[in-house]
mmCIF file of the N, C-alpha and C atoms, coordinates in Angstrom:
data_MODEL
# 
_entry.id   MODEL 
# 
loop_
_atom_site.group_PDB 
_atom_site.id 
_atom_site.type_symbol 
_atom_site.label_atom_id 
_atom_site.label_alt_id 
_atom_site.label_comp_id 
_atom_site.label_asym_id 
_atom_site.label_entity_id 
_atom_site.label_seq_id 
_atom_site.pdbx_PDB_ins_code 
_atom_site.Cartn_x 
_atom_site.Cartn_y 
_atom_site.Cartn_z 
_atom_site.occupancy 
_atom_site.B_iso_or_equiv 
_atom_site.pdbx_formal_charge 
_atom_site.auth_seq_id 
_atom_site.auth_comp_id 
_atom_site.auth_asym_id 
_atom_site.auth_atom_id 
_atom_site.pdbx_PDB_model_num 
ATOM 1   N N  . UNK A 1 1  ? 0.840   -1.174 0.000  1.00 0.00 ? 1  UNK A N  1 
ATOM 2   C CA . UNK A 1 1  ? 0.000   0.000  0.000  1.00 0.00 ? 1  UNK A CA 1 
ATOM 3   C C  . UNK A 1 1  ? 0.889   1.243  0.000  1.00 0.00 ? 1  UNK A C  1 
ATOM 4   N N  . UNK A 1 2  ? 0.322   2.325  -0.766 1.00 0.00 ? 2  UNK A N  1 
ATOM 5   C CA . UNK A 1 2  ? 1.071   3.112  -0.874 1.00 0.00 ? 2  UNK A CA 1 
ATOM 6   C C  . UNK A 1 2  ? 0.903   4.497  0.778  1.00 0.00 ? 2  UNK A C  1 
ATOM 7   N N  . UNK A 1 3  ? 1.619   5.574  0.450  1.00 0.00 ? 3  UNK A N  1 
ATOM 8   C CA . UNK A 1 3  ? 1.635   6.312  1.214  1.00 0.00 ? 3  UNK A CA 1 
ATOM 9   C C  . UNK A 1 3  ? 0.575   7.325  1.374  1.00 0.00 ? 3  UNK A C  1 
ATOM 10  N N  . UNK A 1 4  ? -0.210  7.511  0.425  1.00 0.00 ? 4  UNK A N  1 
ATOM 11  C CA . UNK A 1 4  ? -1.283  8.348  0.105  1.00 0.00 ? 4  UNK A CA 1 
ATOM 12  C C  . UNK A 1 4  ? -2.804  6.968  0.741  1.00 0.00 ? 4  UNK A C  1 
ATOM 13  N N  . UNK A 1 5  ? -2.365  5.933  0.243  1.00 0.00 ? 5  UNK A N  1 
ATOM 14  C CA . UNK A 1 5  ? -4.038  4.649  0.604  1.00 0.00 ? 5  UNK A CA 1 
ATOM 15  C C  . UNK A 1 5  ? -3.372  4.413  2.685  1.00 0.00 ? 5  UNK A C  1 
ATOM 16  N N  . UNK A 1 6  ? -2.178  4.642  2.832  1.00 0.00 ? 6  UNK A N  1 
ATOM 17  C CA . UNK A 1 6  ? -2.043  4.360  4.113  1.00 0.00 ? 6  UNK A CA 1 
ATOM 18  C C  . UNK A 1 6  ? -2.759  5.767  4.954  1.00 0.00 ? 6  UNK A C  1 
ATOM 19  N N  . UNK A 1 7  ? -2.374  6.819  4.445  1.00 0.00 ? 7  UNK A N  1 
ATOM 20  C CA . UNK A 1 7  ? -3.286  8.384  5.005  1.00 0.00 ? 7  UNK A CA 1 
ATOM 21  C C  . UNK A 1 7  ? -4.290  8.458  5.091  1.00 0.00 ? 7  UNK A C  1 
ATOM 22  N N  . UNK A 1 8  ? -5.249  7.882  4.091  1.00 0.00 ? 8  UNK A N  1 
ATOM 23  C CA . UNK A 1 8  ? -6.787  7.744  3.760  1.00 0.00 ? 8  UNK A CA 1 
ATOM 24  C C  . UNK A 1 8  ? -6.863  6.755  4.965  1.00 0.00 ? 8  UNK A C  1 
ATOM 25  N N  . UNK A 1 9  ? -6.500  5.495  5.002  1.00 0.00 ? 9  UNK A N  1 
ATOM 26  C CA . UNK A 1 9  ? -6.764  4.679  6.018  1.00 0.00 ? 9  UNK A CA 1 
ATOM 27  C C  . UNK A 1 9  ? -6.800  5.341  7.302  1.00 0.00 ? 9  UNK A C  1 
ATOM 28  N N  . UNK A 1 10 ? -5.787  6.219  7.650  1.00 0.00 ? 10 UNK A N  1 
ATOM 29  C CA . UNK A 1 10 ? -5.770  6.481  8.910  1.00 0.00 ? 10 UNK A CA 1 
ATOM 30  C C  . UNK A 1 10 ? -6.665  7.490  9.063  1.00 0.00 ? 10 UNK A C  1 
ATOM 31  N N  . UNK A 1 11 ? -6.827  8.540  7.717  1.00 0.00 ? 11 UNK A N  1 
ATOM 32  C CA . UNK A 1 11 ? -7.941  9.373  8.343  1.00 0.00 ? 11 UNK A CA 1 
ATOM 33  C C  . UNK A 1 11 ? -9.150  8.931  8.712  1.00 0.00 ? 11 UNK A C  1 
ATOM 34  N N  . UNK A 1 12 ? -9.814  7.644  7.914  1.00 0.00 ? 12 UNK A N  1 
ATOM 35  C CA . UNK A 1 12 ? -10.978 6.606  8.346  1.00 0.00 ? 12 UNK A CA 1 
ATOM 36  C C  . UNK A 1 12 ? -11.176 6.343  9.279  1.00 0.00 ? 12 UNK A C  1 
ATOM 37  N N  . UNK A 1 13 ? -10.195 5.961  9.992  1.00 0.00 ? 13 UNK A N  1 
ATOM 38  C CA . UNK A 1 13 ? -9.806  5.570  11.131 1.00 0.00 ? 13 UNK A CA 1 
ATOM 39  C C  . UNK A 1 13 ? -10.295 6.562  12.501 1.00 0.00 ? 13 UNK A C  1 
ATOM 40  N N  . UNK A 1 14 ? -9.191  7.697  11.848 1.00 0.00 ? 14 UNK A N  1 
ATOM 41  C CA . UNK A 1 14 ? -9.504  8.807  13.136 1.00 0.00 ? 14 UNK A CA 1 
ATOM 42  C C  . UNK A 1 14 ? -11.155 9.305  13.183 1.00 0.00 ? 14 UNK A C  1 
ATOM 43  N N  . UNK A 1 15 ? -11.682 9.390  12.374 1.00 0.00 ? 15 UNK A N  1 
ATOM 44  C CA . UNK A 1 15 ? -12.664 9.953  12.229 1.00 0.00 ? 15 UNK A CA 1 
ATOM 45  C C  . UNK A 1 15 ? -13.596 9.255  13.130 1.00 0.00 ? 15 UNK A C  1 
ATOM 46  N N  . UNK A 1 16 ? -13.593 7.382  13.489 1.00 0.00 ? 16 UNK A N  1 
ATOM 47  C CA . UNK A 1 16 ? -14.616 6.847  14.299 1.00 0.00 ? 16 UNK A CA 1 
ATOM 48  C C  . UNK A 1 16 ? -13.752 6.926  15.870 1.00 0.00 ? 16 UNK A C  1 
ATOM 49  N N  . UNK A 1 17 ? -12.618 7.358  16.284 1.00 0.00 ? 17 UNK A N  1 
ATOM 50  C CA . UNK A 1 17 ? -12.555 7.768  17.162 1.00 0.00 ? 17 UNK A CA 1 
ATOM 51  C C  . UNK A 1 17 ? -13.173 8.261  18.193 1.00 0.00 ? 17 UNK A C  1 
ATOM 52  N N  . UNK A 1 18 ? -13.597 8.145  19.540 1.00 0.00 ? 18 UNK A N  1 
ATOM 53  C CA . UNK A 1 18 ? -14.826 8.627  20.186 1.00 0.00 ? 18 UNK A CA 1 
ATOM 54  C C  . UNK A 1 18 ? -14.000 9.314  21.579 1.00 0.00 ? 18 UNK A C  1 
ATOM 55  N N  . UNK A 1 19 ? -12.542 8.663  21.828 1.00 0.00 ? 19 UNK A N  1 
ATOM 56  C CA . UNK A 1 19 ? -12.152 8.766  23.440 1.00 0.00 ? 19 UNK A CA 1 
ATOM 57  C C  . UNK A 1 19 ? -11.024 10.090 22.321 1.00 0.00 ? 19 UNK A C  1 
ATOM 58  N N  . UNK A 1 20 ? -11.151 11.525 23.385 1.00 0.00 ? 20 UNK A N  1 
ATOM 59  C CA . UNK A 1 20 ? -10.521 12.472 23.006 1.00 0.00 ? 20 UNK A CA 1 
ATOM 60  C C  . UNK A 1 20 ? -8.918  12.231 23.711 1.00 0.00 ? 20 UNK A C  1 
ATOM 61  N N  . UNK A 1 21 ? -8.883  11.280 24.424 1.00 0.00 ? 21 UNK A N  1 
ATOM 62  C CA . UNK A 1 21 ? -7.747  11.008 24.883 1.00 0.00 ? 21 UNK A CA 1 
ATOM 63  C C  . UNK A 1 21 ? -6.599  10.381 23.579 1.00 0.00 ? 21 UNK A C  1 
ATOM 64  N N  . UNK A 1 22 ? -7.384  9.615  22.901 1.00 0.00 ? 22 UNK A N  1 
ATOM 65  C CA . UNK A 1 22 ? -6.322  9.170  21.395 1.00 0.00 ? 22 UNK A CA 1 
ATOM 66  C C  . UNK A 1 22 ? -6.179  9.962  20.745 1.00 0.00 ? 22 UNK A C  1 
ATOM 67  N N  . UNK A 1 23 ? -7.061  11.219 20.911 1.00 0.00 ? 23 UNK A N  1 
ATOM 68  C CA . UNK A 1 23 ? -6.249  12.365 19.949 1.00 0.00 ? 23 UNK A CA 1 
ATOM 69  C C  . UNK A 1 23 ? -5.404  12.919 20.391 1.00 0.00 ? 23 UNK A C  1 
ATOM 70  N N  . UNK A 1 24 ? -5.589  12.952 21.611 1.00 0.00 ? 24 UNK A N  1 
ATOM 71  C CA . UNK A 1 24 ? -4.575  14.060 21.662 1.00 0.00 ? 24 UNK A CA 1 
ATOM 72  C C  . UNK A 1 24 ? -3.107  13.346 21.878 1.00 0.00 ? 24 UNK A C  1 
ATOM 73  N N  . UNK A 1 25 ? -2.907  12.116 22.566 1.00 0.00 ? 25 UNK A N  1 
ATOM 74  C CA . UNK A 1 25 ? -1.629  11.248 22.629 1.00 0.00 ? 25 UNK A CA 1 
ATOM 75  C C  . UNK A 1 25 ? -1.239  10.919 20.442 1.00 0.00 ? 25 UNK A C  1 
ATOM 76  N N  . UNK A 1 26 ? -2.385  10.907 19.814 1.00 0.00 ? 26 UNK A N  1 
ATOM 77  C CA . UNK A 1 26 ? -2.011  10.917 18.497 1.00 0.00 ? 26 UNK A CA 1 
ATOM 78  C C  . UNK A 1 26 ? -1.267  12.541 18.476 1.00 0.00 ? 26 UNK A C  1 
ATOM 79  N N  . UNK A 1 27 ? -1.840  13.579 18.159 1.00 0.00 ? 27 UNK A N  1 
ATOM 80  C CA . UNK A 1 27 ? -1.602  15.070 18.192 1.00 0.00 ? 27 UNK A CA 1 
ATOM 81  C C  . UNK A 1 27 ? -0.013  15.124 18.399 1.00 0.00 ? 27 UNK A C  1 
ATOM 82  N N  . UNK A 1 28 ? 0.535   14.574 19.810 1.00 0.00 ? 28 UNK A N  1 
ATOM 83  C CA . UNK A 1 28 ? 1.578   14.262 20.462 1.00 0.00 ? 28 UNK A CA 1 
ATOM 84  C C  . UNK A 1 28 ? 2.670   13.782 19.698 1.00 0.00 ? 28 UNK A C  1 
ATOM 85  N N  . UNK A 1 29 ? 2.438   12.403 19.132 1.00 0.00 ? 29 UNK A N  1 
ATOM 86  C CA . UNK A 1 29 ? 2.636   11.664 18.494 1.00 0.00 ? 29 UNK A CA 1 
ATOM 87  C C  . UNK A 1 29 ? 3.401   12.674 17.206 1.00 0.00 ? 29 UNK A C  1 
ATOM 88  N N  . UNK A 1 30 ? 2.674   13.147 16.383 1.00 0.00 ? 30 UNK A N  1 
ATOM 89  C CA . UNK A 1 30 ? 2.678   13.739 15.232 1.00 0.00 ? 30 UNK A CA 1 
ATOM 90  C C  . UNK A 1 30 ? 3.512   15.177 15.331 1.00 0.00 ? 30 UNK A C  1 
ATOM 91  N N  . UNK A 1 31 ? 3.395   15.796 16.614 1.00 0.00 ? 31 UNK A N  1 
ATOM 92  C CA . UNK A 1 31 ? 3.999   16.952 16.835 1.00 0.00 ? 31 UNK A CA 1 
ATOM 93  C C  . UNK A 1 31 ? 5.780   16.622 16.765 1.00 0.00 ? 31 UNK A C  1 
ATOM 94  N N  . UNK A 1 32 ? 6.037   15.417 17.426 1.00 0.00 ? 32 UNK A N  1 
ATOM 95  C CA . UNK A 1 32 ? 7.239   14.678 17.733 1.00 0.00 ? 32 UNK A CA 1 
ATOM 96  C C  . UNK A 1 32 ? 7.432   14.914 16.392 1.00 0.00 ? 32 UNK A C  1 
ATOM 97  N N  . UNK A 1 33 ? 7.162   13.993 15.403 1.00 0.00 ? 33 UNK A N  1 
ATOM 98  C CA . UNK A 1 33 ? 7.570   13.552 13.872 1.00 0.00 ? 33 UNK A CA 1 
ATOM 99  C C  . UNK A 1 33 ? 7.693   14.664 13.143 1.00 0.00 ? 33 UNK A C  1 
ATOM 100 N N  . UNK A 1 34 ? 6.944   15.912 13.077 1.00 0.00 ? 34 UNK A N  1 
ATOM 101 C CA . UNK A 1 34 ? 7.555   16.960 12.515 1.00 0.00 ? 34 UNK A CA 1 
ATOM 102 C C  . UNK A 1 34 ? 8.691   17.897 12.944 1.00 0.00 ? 34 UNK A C  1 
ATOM 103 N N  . UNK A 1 35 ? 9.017   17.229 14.290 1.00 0.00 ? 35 UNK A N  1 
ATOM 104 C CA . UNK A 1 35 ? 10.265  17.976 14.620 1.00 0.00 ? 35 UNK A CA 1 
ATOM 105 C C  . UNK A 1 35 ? 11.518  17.115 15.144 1.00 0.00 ? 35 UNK A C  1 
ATOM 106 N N  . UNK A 1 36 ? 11.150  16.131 14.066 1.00 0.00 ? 36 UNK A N  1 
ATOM 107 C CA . UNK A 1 36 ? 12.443  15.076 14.026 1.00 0.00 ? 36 UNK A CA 1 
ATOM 108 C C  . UNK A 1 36 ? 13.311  15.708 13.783 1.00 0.00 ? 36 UNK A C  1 
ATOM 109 N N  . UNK A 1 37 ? 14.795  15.366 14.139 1.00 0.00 ? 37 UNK A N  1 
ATOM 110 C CA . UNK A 1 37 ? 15.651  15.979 13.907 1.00 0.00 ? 37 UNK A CA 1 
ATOM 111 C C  . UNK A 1 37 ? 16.322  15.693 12.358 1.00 0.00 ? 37 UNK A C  1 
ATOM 112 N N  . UNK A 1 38 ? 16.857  16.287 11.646 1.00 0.00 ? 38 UNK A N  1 
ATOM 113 C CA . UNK A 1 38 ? 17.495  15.856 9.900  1.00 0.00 ? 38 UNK A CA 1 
ATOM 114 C C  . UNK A 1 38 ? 19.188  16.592 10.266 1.00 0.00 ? 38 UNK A C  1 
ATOM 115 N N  . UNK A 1 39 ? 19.377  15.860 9.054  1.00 0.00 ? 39 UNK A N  1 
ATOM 116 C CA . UNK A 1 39 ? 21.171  16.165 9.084  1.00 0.00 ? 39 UNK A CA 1 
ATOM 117 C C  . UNK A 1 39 ? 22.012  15.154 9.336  1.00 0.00 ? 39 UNK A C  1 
ATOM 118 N N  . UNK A 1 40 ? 23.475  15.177 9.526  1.00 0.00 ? 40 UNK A N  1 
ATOM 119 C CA . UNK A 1 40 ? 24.195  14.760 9.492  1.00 0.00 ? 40 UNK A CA 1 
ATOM 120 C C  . UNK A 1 40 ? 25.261  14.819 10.954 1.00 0.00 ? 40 UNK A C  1 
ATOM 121 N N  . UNK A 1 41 ? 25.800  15.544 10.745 1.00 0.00 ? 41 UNK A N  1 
ATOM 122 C CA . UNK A 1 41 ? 26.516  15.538 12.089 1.00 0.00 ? 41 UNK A CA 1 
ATOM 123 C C  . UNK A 1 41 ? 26.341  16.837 13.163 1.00 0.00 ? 41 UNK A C  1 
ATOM 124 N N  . UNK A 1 42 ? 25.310  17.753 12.543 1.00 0.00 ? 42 UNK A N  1 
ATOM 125 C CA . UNK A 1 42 ? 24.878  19.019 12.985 1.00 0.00 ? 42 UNK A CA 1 
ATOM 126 C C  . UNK A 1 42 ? 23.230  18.351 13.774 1.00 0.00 ? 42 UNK A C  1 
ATOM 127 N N  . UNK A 1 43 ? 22.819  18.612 14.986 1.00 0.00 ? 43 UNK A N  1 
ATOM 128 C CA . UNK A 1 43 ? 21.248  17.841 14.997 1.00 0.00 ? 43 UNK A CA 1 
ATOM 129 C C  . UNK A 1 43 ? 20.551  19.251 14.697 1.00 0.00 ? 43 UNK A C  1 
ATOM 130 N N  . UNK A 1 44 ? 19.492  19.379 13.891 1.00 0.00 ? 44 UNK A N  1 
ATOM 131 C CA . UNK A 1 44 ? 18.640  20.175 13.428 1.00 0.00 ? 44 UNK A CA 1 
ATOM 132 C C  . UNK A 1 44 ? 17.226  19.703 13.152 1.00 0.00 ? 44 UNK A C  1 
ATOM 133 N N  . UNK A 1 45 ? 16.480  20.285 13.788 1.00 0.00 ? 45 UNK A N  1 
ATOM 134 C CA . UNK A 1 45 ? 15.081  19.960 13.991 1.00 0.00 ? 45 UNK A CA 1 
ATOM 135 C C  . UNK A 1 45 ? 14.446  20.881 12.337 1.00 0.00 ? 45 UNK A C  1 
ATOM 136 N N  . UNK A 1 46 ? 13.781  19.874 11.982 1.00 0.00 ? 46 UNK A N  1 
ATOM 137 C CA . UNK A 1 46 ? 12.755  20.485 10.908 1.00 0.00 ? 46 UNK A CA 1 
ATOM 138 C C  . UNK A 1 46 ? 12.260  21.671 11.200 1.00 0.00 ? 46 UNK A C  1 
ATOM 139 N N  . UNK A 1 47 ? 11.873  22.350 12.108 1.00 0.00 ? 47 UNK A N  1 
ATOM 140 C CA . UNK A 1 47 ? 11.601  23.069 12.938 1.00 0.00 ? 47 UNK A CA 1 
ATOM 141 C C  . UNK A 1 47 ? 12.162  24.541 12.756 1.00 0.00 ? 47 UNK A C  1 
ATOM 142 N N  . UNK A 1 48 ? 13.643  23.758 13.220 1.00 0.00 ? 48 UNK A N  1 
ATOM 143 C CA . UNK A 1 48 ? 15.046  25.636 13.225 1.00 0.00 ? 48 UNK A CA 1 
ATOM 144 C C  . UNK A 1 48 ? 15.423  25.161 11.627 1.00 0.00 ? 48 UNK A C  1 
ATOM 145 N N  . UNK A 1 49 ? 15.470  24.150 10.899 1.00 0.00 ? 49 UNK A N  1 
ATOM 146 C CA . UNK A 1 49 ? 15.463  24.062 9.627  1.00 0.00 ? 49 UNK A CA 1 
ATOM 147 C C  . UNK A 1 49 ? 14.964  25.126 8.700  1.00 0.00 ? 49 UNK A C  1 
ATOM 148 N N  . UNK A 1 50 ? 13.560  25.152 8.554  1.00 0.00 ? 50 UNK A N  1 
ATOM 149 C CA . UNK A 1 50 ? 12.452  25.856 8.144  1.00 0.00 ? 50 UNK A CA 1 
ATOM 150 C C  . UNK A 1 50 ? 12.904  27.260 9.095  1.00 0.00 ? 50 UNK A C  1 
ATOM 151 N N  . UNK A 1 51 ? 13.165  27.378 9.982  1.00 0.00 ? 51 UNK A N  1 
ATOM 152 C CA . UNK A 1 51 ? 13.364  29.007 10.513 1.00 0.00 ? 51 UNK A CA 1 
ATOM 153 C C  . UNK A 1 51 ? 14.546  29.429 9.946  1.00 0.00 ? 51 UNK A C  1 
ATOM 154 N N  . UNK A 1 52 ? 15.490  28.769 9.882  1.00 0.00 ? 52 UNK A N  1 
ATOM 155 C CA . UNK A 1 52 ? 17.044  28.766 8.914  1.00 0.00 ? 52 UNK A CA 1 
ATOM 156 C C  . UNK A 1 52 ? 16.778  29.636 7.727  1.00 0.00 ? 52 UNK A C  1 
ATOM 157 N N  . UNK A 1 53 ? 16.047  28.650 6.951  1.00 0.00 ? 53 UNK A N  1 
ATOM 158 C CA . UNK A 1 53 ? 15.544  29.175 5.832  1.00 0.00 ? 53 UNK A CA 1 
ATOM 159 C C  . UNK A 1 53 ? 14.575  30.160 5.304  1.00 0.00 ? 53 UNK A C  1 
ATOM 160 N N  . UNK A 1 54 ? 13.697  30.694 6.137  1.00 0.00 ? 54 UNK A N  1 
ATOM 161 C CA . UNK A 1 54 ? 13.317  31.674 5.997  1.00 0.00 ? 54 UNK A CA 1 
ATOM 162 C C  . UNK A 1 54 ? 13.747  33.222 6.479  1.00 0.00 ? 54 UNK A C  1 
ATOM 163 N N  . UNK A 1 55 ? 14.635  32.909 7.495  1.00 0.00 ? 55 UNK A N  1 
ATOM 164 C CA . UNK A 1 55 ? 15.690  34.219 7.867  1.00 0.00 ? 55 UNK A CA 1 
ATOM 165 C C  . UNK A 1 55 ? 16.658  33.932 6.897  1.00 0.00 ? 55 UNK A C  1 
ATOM 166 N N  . UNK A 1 56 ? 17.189  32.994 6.047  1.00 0.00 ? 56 UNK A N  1 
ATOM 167 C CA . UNK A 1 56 ? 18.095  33.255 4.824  1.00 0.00 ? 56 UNK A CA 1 
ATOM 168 C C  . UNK A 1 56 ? 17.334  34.021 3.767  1.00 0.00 ? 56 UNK A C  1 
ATOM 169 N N  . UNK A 1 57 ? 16.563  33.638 3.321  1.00 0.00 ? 57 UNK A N  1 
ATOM 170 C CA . UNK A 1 57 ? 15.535  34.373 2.649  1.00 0.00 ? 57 UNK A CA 1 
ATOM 171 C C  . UNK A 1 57 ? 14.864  35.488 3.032  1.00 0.00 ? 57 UNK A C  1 
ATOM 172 N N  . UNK A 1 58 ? 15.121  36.139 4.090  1.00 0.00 ? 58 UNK A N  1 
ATOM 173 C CA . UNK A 1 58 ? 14.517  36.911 4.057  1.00 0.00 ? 58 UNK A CA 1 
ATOM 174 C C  . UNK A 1 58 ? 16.347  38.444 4.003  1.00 0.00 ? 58 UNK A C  1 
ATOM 175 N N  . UNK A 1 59 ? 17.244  37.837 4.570  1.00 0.00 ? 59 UNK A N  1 
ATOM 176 C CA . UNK A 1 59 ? 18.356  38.398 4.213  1.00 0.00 ? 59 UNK A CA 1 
ATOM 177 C C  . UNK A 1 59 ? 18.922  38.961 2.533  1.00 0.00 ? 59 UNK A C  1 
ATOM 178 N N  . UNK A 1 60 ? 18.489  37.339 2.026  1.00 0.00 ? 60 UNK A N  1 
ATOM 179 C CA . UNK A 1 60 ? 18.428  37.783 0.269  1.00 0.00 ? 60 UNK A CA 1 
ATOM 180 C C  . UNK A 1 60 ? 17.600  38.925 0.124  1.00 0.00 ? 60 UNK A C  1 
ATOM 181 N N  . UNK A 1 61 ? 16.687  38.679 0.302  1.00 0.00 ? 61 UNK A N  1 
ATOM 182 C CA . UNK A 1 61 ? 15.462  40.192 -0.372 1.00 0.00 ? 61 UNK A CA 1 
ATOM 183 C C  . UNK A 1 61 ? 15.897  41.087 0.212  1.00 0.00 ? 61 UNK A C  1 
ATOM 184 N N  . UNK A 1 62 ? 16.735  41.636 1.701  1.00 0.00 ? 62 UNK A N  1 
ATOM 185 C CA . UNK A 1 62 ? 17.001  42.532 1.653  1.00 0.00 ? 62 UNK A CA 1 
ATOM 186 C C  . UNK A 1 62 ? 18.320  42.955 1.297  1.00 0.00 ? 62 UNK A C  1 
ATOM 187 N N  . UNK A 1 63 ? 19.010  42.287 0.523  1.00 0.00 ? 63 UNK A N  1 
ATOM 188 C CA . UNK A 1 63 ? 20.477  42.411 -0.107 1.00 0.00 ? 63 UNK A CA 1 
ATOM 189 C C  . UNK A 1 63 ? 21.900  42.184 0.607  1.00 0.00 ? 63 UNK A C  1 
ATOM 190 N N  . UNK A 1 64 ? 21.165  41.446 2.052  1.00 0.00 ? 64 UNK A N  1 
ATOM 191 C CA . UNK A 1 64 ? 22.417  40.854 2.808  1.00 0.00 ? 64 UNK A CA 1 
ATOM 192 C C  . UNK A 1 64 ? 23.178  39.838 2.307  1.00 0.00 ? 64 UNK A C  1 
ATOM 193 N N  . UNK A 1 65 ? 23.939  39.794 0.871  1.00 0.00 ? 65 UNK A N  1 
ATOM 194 C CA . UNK A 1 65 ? 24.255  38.445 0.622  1.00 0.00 ? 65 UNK A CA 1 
ATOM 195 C C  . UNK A 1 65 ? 25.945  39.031 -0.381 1.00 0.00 ? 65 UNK A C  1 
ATOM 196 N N  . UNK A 1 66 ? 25.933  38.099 -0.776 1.00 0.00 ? 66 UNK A N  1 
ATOM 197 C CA . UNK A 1 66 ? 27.400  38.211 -2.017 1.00 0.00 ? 66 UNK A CA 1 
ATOM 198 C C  . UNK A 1 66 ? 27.280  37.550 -2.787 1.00 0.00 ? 66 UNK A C  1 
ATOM 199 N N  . UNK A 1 67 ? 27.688  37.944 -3.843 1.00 0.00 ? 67 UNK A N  1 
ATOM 200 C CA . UNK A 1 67 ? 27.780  36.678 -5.126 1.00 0.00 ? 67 UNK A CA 1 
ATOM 201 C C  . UNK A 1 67 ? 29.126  35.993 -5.259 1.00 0.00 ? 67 UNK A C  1 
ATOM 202 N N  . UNK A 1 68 ? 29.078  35.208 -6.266 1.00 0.00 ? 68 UNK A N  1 
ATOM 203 C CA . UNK A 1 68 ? 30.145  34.157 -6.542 1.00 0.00 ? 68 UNK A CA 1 
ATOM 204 C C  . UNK A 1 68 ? 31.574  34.996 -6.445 1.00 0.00 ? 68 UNK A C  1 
ATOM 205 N N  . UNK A 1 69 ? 31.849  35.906 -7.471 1.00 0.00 ? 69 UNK A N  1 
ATOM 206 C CA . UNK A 1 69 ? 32.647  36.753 -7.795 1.00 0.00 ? 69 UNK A CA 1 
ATOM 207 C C  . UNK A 1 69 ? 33.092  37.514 -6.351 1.00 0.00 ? 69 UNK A C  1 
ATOM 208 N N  . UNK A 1 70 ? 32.377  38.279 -5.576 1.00 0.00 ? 70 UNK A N  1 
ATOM 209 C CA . UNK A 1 70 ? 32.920  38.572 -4.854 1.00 0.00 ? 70 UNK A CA 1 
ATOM 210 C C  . UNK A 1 70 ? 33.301  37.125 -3.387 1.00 0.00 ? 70 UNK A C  1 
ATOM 211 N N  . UNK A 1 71 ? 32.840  36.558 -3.191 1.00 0.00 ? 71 UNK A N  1 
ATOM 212 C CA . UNK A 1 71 ? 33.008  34.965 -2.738 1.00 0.00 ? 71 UNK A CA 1 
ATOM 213 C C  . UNK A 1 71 ? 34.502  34.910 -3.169 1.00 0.00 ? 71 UNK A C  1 
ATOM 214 N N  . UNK A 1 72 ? 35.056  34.760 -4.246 1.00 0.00 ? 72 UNK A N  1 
ATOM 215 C CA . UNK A 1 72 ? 36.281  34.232 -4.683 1.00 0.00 ? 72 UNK A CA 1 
ATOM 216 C C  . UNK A 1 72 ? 37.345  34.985 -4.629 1.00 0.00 ? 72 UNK A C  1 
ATOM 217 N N  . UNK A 1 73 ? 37.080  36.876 -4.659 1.00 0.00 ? 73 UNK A N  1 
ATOM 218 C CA . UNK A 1 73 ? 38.100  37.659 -3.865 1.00 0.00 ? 73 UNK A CA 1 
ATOM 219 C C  . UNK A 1 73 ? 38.544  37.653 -2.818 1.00 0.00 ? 73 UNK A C  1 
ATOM 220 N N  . UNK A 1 74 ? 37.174  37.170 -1.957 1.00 0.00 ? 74 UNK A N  1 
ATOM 221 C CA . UNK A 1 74 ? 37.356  37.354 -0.516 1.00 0.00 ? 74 UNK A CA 1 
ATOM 222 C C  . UNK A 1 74 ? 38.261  36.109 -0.074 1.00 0.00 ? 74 UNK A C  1 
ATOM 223 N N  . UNK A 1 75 ? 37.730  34.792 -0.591 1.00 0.00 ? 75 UNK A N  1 
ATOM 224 C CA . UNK A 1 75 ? 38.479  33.668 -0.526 1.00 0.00 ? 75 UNK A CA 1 
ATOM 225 C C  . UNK A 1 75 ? 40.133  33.464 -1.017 1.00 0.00 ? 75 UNK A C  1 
ATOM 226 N N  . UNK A 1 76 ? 40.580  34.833 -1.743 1.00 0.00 ? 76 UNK A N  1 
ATOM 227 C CA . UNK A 1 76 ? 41.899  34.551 -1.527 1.00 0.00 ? 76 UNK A CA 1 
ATOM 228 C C  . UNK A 1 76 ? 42.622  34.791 -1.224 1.00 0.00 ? 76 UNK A C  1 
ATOM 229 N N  . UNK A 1 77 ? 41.901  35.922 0.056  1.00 0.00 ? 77 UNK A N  1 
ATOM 230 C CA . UNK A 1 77 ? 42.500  36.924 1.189  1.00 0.00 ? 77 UNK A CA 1 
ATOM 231 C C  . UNK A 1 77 ? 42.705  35.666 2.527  1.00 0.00 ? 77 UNK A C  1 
ATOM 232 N N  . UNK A 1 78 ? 42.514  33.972 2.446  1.00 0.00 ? 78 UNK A N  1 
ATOM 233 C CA . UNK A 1 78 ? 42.084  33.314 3.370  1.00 0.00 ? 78 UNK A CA 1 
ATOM 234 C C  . UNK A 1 78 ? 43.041  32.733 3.538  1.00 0.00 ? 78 UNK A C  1 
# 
């Protein structure tokens, strides 16, 4: 089964749910998994990931950045 017929299943699922207690230990559950940690030898939560990246982006638009060219002057002052 794929990943999309396993989602449908579970939303089926949740929906006959009656004890508000499985939601919210589910809720729990799910809050964990989006703030798994990713990477390599740095631990980074999906979380400061996504905040990473939108304070990088938001530095670009306001012209806090360098290009290649100047990158490679600076790099051979190193």
């Amino acid at each position: 089964m794929d990943i999309q017929a396993e989602k449908l299943l579970l939303i089926e699922q949740l929906l006959r749910v009656r004890d508000l207690k499985v939601i919210e230990q589910l809720r729990e559950v799910l809050k964990k998994d989006n703030n798994q940690e990713i990477g390599y030898e740095v631990s980074v939560t999906q979380y400061d990931f996504a905040k990473y990246a939108s304070e990088a982006e938001e530095e670009y638009k306001a012209g806090k950045y360098i290009d290649i060219d100047e990158l490679e002057k600076e790099s051979e002052n190193w």
